[in-house]
C-alpha positions, 0 to 999 in steps of 0.5 A: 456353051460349046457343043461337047460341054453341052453333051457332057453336061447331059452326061449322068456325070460318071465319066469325066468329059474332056473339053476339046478331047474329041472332035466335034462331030454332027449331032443325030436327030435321036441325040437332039432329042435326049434332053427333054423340056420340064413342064412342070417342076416342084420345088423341093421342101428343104429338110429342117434338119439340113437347115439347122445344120446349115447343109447346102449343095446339090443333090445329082439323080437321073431320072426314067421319064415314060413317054408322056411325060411322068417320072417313073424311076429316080436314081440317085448319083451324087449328093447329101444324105440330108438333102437326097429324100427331098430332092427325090420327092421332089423330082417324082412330081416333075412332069416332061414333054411328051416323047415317043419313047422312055428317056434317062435325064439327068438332073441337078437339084441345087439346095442354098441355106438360105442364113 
């Protein structure tokens, strides 16, 4: 993946990204470190309802994680209202690496019916 895709897919996803529309340019120490590794990651439950209704797709947040590494806030972007709770639920429960300050990361939660 080349550089800017690679920052474009760590955008919130608001903004279009163009390929190639901006030069590249030298990534800041500060910059690298936005995007931080999960250590520990639930699974969401799949709704019964969207499973009857055979609802798929992905469910977009962006999370605030403190600097030990707990989910402190989730926000919701994009996605399913049937598949939103769980995915949230979920996403609560993740835990990150440790940073020395409170990050905004953004997260894709994939459901996949699974008839």
């Amino acid at each position: 993946m080349s550089m800017n895709l690679a920052k474009c897919a760590m955008g919130i996803g608001l903004v279009a990204c163009g390929v190639g529309a901006i030069a590249p340019r030298p990534i800041s120490a500060e910059e690298e470190s936005i995007a931080r590794k999960v250590i520990a990651r639930v699974q969401p439950v799949y709704p019964p309802i969207a499973l009857r209704a055979h609802v798929s797709g992905t469910v977009k947040l962006v999370l605030i994680v403190t600097p030990d590494g707990t989910v402190k806030t989730v926000q919701t972007v994009g996605g399913n209202a049937l598949l939103v709770p769980a995915a949230e639920e979920a996403v609560k429960r993740w835990k990150y690496e440790a940073s020395k300050k409170e990050s905004s990361e953004p997260v894709a939660v994939n459901f996949q019916n699974p008839d």
